[in-house]
Backbone as CSV, one residue per row, in Angstrom:
resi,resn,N_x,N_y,N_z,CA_x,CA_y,CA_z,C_x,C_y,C_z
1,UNK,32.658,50.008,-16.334,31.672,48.959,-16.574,30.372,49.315,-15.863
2,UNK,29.245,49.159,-16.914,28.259,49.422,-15.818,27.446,47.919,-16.056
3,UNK,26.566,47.932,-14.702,25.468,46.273,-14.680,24.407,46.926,-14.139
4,UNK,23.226,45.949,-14.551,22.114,46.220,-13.727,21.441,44.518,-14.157
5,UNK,20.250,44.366,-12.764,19.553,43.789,-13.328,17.955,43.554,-13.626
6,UNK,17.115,42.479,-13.961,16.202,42.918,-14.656,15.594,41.429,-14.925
7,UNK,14.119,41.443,-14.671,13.137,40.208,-14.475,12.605,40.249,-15.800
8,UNK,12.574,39.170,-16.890,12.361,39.129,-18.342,10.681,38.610,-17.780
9,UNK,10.027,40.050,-18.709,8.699,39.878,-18.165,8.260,39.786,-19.546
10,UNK,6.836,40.028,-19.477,5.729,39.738,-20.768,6.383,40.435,-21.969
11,UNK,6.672,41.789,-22.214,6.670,42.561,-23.071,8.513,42.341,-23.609
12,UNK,9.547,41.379,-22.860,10.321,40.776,-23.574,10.510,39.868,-24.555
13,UNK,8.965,38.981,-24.569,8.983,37.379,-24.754,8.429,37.146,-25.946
14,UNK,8.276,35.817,-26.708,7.842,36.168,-27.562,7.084,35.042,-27.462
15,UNK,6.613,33.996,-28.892,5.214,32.889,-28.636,5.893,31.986,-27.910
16,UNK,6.962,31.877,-27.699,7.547,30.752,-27.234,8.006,30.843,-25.752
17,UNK,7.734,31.981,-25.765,8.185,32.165,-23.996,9.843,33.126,-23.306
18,UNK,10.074,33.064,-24.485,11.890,32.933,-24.530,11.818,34.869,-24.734
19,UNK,13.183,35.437,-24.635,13.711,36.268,-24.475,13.584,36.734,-26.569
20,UNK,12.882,38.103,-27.056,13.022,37.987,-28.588,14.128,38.734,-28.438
21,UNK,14.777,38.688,-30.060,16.129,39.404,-30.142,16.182,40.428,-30.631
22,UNK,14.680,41.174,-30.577,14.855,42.513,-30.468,15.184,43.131,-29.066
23,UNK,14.172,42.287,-28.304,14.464,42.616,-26.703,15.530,42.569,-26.333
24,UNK,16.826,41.444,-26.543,17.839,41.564,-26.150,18.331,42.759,-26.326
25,UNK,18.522,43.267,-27.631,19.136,44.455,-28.366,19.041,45.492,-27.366
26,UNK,17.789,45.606,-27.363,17.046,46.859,-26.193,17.885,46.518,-24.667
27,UNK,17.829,45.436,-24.115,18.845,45.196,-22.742,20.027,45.809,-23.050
28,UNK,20.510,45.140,-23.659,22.216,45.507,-23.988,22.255,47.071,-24.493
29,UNK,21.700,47.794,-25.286,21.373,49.332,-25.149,21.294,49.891,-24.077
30,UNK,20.351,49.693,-23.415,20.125,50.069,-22.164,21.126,50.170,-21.495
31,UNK,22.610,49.069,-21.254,23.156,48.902,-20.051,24.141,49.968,-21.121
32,UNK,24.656,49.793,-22.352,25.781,51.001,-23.413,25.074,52.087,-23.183
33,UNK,23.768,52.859,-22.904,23.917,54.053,-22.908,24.160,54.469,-21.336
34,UNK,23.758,54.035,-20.474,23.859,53.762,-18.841,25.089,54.060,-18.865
35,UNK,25.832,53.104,-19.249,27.527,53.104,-19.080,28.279,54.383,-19.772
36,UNK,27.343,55.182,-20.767,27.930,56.298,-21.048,27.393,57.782,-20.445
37,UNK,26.404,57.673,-19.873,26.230,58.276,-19.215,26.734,58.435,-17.569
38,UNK,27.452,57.662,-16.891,28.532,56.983,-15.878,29.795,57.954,-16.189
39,UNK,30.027,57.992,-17.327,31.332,58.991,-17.861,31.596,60.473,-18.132
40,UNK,31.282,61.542,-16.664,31.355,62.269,-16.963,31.935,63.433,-18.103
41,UNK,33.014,63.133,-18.328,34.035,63.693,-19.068,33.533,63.778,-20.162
42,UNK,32.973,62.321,-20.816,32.679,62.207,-22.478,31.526,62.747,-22.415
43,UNK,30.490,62.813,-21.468,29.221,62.938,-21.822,29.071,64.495,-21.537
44,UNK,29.981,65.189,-20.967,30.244,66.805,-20.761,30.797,66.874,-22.364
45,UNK,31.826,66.316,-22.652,32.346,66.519,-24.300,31.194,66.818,-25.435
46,UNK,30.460,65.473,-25.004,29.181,65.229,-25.966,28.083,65.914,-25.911
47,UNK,27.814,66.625,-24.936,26.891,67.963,-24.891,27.452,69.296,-25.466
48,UNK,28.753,69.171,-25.321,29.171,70.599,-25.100,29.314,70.895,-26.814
49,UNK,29.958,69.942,-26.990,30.259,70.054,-28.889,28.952,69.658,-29.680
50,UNK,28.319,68.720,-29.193,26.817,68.525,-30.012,27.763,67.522,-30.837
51,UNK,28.184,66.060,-30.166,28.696,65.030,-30.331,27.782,63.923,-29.926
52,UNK,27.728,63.128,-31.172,27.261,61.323,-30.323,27.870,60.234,-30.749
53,UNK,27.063,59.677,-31.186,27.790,57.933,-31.386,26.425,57.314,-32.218
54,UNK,26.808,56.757,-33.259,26.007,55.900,-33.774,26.354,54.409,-33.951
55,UNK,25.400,53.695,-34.101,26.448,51.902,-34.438,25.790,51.764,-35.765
56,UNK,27.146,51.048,-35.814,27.373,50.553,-37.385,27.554,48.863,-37.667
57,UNK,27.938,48.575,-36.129,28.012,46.959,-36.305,27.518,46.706,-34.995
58,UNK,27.103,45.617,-35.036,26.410,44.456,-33.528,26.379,43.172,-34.220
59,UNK,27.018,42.755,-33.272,27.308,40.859,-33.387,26.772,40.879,-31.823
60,UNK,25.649,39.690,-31.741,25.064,38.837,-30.712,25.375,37.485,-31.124
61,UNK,26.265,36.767,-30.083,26.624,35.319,-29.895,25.416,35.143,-29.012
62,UNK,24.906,34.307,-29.409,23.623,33.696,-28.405,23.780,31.883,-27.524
63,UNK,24.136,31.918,-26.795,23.989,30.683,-25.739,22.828,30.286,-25.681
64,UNK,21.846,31.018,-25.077,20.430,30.439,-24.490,20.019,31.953,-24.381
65,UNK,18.476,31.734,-25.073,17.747,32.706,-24.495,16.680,32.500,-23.111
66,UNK,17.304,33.772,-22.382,16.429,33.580,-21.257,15.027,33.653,-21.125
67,UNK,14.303,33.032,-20.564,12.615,32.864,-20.657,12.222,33.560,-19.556
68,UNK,10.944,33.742,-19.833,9.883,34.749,-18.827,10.351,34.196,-17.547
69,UNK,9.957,35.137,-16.640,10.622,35.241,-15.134,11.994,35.009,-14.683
70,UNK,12.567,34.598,-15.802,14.191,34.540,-15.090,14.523,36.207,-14.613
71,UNK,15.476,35.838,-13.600,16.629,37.406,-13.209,17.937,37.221,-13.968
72,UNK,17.858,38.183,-14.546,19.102,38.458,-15.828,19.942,39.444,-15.072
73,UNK,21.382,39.550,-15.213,22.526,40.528,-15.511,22.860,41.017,-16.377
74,UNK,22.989,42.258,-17.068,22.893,42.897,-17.877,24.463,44.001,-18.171
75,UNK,25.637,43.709,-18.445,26.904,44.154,-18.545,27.345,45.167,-19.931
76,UNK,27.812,46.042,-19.748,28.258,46.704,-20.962,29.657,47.459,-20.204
77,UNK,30.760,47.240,-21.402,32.204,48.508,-20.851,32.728,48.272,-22.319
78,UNK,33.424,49.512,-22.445,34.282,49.938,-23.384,35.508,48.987,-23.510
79,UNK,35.655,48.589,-24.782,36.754,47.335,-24.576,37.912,47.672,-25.474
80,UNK,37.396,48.805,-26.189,38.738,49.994,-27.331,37.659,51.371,-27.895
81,UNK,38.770,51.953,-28.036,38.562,53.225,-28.185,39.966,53.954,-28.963
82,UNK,39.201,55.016,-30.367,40.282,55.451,-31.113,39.236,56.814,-31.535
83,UNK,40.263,57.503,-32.351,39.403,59.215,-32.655,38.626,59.106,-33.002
84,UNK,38.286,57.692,-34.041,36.732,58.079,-35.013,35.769,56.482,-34.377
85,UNK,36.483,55.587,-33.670,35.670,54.480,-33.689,35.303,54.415,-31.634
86,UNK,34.251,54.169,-30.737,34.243,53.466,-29.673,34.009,51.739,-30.137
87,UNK,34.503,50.680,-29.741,34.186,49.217,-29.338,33.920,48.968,-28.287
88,UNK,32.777,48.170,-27.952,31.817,47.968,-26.914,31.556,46.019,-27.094
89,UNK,32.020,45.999,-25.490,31.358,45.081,-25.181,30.466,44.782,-24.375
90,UNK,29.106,44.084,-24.078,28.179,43.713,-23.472,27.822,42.884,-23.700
91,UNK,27.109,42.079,-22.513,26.445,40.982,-22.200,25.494,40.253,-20.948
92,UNK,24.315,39.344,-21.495,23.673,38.974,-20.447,24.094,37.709,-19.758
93,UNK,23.551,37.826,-18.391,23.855,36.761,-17.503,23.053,36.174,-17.194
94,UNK,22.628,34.805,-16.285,21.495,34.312,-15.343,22.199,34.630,-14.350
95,UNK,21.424,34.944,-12.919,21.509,35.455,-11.785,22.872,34.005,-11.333
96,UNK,23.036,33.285,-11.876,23.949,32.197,-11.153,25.022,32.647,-11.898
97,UNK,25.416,33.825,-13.015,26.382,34.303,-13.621,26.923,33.393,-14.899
98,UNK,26.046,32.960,-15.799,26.584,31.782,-16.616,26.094,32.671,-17.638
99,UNK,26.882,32.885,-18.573,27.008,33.668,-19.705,25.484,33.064,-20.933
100,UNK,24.625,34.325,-21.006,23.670,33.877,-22.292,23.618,34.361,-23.531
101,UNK,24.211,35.899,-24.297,24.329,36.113,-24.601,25.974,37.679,-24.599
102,UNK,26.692,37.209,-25.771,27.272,38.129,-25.642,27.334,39.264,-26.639
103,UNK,28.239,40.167,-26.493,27.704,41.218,-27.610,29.487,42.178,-27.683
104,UNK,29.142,41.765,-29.440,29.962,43.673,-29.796,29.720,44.220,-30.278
105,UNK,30.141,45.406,-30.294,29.441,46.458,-30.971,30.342,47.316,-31.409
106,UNK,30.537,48.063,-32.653,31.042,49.158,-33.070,30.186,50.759,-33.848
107,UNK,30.926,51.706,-32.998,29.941,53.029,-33.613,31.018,54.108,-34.004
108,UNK,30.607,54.910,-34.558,31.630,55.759,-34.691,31.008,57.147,-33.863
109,UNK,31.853,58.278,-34.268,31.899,59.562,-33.570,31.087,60.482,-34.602
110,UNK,30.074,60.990,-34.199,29.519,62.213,-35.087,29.014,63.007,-34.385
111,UNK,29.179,64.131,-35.613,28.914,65.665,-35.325,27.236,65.504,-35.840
112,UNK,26.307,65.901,-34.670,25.115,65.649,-34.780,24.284,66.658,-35.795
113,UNK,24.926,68.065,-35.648,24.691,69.175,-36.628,24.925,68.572,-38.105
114,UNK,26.124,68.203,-38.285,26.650,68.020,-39.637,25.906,66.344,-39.950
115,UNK,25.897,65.582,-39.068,25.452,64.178,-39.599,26.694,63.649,-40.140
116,UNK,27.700,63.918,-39.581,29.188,63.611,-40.373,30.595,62.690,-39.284
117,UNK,30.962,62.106,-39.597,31.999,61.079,-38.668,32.663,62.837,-38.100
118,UNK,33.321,62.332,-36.663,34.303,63.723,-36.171,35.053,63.034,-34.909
119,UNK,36.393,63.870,-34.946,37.350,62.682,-34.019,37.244,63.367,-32.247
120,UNK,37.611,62.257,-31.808,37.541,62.684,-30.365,38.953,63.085,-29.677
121,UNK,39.134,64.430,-29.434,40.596,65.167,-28.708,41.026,63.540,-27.781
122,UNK,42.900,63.763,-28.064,43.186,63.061,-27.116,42.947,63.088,-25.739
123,UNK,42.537,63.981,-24.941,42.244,64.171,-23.991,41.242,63.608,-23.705
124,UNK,40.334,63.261,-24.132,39.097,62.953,-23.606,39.440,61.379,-24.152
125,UNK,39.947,61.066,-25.079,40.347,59.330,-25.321,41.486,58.967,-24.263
126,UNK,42.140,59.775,-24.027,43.134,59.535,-22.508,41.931,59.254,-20.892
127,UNK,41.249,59.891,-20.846,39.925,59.950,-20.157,39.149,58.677,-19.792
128,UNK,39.046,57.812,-20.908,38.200,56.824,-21.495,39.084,55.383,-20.556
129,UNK,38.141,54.935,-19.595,38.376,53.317,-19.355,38.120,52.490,-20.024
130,UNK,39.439,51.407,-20.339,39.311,51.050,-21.482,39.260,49.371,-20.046
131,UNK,38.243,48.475,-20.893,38.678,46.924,-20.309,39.002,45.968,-21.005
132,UNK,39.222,44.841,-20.818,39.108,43.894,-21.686,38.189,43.237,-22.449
133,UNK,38.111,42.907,-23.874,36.806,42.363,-24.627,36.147,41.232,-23.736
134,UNK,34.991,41.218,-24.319,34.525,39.646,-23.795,34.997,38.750,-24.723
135,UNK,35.647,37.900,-23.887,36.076,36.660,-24.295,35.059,35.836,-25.135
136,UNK,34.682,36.522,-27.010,33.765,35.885,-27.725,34.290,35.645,-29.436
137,UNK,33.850,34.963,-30.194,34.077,34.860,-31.702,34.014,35.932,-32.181
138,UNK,34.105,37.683,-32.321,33.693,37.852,-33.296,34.068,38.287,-34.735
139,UNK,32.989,38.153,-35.826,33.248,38.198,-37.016,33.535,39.300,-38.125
140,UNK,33.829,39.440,-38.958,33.802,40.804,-39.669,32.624,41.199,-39.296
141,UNK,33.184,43.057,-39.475,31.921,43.571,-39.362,31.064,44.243,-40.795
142,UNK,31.771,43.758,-41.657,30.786,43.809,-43.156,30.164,42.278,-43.158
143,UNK,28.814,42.571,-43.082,28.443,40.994,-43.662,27.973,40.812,-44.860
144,UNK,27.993,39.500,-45.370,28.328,39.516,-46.784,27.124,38.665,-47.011
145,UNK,26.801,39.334,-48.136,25.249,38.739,-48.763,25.591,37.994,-49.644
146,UNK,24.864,36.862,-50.110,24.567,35.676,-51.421,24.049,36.688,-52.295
147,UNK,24.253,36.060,-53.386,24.408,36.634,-54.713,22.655,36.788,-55.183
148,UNK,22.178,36.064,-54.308,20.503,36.167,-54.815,19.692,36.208,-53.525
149,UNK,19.006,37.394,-53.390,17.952,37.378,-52.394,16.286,37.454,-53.042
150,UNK,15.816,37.306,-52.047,14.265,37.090,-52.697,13.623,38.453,-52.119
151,UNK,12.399,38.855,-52.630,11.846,40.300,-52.246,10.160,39.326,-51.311
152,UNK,10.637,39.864,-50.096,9.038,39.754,-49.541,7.526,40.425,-50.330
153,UNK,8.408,41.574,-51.091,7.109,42.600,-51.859,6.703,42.928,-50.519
154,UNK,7.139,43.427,-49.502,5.918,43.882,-48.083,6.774,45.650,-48.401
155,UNK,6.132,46.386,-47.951,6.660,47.464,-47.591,6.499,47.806,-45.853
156,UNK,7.377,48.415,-45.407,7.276,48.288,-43.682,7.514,49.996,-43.986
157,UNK,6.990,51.182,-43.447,6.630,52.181,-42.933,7.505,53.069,-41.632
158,UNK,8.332,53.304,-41.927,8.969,53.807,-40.128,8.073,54.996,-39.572
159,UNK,7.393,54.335,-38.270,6.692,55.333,-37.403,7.127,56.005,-36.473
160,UNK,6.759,56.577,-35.684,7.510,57.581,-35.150,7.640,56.285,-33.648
161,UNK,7.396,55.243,-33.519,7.304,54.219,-31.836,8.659,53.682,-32.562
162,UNK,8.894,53.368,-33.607,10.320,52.853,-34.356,11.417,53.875,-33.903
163,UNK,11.404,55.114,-33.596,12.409,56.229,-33.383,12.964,56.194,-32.351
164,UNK,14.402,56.630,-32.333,14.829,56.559,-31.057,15.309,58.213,-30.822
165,UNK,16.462,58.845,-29.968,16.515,60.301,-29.645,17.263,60.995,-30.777
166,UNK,17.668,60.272,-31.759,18.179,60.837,-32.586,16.964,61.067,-33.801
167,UNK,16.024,60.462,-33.832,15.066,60.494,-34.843,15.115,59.685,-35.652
168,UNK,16.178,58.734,-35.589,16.126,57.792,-36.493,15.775,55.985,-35.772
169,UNK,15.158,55.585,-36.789,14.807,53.788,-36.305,15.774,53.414,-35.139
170,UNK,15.334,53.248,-34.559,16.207,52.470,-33.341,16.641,50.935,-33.760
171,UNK,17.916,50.489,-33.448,18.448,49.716,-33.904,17.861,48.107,-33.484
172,UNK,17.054,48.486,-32.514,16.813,47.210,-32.057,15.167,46.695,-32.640
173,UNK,14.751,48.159,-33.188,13.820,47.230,-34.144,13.604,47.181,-35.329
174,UNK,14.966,47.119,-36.460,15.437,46.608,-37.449,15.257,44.923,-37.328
175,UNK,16.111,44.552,-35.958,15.995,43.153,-35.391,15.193,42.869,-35.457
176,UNK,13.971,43.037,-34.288,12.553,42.875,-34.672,11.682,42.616,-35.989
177,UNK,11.644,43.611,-36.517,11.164,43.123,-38.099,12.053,42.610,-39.134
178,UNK,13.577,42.208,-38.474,14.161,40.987,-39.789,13.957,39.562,-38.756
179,UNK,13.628,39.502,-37.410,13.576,38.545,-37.125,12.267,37.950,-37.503
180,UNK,10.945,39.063,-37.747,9.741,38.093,-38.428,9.738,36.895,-39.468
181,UNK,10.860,36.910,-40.332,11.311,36.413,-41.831,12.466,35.524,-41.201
182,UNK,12.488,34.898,-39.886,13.652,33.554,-39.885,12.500,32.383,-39.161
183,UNK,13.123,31.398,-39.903,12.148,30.132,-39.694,11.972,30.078,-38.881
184,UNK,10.485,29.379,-38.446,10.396,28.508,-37.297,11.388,27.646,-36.768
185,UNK,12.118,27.137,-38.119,12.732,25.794,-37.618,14.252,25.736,-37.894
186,UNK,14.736,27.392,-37.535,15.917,28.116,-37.779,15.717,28.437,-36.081
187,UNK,17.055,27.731,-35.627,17.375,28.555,-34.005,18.760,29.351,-34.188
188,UNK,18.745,30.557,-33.909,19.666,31.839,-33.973,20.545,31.574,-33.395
189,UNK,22.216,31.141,-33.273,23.135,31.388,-32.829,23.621,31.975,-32.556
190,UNK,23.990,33.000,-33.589,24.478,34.446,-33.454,23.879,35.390,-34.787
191,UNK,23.646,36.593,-34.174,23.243,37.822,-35.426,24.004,38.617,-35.504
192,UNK,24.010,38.815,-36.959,24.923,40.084,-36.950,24.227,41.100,-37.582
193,UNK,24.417,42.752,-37.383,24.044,43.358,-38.355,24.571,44.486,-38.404
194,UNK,24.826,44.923,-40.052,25.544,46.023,-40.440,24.694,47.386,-40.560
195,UNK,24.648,48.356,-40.196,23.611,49.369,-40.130,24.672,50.141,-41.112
196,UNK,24.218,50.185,-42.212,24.648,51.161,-43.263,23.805,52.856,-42.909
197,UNK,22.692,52.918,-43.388,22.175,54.074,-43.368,20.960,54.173,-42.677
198,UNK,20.710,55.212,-42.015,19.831,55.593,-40.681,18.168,55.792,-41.566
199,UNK,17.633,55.230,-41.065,16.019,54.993,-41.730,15.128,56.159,-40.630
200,UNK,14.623,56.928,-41.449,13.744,58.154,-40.624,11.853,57.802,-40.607
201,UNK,11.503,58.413,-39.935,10.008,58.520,-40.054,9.355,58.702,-41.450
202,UNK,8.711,57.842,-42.231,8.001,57.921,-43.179,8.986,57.202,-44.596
203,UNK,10.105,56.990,-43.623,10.731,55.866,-44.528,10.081,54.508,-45.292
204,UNK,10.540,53.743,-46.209,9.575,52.481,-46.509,10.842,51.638,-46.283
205,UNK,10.124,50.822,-45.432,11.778,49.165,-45.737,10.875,47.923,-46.213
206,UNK,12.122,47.764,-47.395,11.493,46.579,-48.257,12.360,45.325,-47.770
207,UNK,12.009,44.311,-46.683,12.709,43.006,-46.295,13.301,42.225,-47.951
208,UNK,14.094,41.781,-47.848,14.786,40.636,-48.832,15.453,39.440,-48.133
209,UNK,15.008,38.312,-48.112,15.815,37.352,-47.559,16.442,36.299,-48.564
210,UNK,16.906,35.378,-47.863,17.657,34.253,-48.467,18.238,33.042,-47.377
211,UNK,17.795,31.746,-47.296,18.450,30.770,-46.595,19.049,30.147,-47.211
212,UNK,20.449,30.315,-47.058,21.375,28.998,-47.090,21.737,28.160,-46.844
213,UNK,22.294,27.352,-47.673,22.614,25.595,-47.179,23.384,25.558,-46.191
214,UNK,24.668,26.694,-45.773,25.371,26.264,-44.820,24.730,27.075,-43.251
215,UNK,23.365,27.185,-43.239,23.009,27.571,-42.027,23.143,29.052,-41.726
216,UNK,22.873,29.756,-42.745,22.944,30.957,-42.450,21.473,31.105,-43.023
217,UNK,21.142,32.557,-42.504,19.901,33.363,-43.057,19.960,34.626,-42.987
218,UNK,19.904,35.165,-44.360,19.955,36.759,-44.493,19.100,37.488,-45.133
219,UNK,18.871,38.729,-44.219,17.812,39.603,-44.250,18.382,40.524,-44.327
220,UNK,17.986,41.492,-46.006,18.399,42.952,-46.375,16.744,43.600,-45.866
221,UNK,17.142,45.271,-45.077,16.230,45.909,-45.208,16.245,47.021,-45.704
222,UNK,15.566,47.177,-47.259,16.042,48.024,-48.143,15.286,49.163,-48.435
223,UNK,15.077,50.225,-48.884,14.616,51.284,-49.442,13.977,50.417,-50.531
224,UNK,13.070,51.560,-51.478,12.524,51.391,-52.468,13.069,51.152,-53.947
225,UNK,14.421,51.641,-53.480,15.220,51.199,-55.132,16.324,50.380,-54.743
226,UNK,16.348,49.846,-53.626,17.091,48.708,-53.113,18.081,48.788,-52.797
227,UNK,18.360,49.984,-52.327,19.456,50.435,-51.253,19.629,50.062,-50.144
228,UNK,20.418,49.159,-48.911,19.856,48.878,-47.598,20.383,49.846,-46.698
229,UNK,19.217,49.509,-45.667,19.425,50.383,-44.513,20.022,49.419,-43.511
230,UNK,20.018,48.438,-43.477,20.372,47.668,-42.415,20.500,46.151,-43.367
231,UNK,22.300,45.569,-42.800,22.010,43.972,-43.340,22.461,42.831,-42.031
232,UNK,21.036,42.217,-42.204,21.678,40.958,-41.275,21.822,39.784,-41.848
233,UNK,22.440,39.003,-40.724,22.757,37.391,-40.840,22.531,36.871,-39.662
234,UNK,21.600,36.012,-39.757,21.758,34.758,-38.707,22.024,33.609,-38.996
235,UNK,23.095,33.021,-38.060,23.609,31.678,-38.160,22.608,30.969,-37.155
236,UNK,22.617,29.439,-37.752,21.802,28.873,-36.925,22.904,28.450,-35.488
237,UNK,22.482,27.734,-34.155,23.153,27.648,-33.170,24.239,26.191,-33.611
238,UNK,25.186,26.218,-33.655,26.146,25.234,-33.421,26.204,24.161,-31.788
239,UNK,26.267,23.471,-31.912,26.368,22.183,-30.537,27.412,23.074,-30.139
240,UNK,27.091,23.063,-28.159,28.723,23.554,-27.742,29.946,22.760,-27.920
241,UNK,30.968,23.929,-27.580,32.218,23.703,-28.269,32.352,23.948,-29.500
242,UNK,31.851,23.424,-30.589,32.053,24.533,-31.923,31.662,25.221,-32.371
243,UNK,32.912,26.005,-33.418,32.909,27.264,-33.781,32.519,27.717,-34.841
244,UNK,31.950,28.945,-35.150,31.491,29.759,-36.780,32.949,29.810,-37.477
C-alpha cells in the first residue's frame, strides 16, 4: 500500500471551489503509479521485458468532493492480481480519515513493443502483495450506453499536454473533457469509465451525450466515424445509505 498526502490547491478546483474529477483521477494515479514503483520485483520485470499496464476500467464512488485548502490522504494497493489482469484499489481521505472518494480500477498486462495484452510469470504474481478491496459498490466494468446519443458536433484535438509516458491521452483527461458536458444541476455520485482504445496526438474526439430519466449521464468520446475511445457514465449522488 502506498499513501501520501496533499493540500487541494488552485490548479485542483474548479468554479465552484470543490475538488474537479479530472483532478481526482490525477491523485489517485499518482498514489497507483507510486505504489508500483514501491515494487521492486515488478518494476525490475517491467523494465527488463519492456512490460506495462494500461486501464481499461475506473469506477469513482464519490462521497464529497474535497474543496480548496483541505489536507487530503491519498491511498492506492493492489487488491487482485492474475496473468493478464492487475485490480487496484484507491482512495481519498480528509486528514480526520473519513472516506471521500473511492476507486477501482482494472488494467491489463502489455507488451509495449507489440501494443498487445502479455501474461505475467508466476513468479513475479507470487511476488505481488495482494490486500483487501475497498469496502465499495462496484459495477460492471462494460458500461452500457442508451440506444440514442446526441452529437455535440465539437471536435476536440489530442495535444501533446493531453499525453501521458506512453504517448497516449492520459486517462484523467478524457474525464476532464466528458465532465464539460454534465449539468450544472447534475451532482456526480459515481463515474465510471470504459477506456476501449488509446487516443494519440492529432487524434479528433467527437463528445456524444445523453441524460436519462433514471439519473444517469453518458458521455461517448468518439473518433470521426464513431468509434469510441473512451465511454462514461455518471450517476447522479444518491442520499446516504442508498445504493446504485
Amino acid at each position: 500500500m502506498y499513501e501520501y498526502s496533499i493540500k487541494i490547491g488552485m490548479g485542483h478546483i474548479g468554479k465552484d471551489g470543490l475538488l474537479k474529477l479530472g483532478s481526482a483521477v490525477d491523485l489517485l494515479q499518482n498514489a497507483s503509479w507510486f505504489q508500483m514503483d514501491d515494487d521492486p520485483e515488478l518494476t525490475g520485470y517491467f523494465s527488463s521485458r519492456g512490460t506495462g499496464m494500461y486501464l481499461t476500467y475506473r469506477q469513482m464512488n464519490i462521497l464529497r468532493l474535497p474543496a480548496y485548502g483541505e489536507e487530503v490522504t491519498v491511498k492506492s494497493w493492489v487488491c487482485g492480481c492474475d496473468s493478464l489482469f492487475g485490480y487496484r484499489s484507491s482512495a481519498v481521505y480528509t486528514d480526520s480519515g473519513s472516506l471521500c472518494i473511492g476507486s477501482a480500477a482494472i488494467g491489463p498486462f502489455i507488451d509495449l513493443q507489440k501494443r498487445t495484452p502479455t501474461r505475467l510469470p508466476k513468479e513475479i504474481l507470487h511476488s505481488v502483495v495482494i490486500h483487501e478491496p475497498l469496502d465499495m459498490e462496484v459495477l460492471s466494468r462494460r458500461v452500457r450506453l442508451p440506444d440514442t446519443m446526441e452529437s455535440t458536433e465539437e471536435n476536440i484535438v489530442v495535444h501533446k499536454q493531453h499525453l501521458d509516458k506512453y504517448g497516449h491521452m492520459n486517462n484523467a483527461r478524457y474525464v476532464d473533457i466528458a465532465s464539460n458536458y454534465v449539468p450544472d444541476d447534475f451532482t456526480p455520485g459515481m463515474m465510471r469509465a470504459e477506456y476501449k482504445t488509446a487516443a494519440v496526438e492529432g487524434d479528433i474526439l467527437v463528445p456524444h451525450t445523453h441524460r436519462n430519466d433514471g439519473g444517469t449521464f453518458s458521455v461517448i468520446l468518439a473518433n470521426t466515424s464513431g468509434a469510441p475511445y473512451a465511454v462514461m457514465e455518471f450517476r447522479e449522488r444518491l442520499p446516504e445509505g442508498q445504493a446504485y
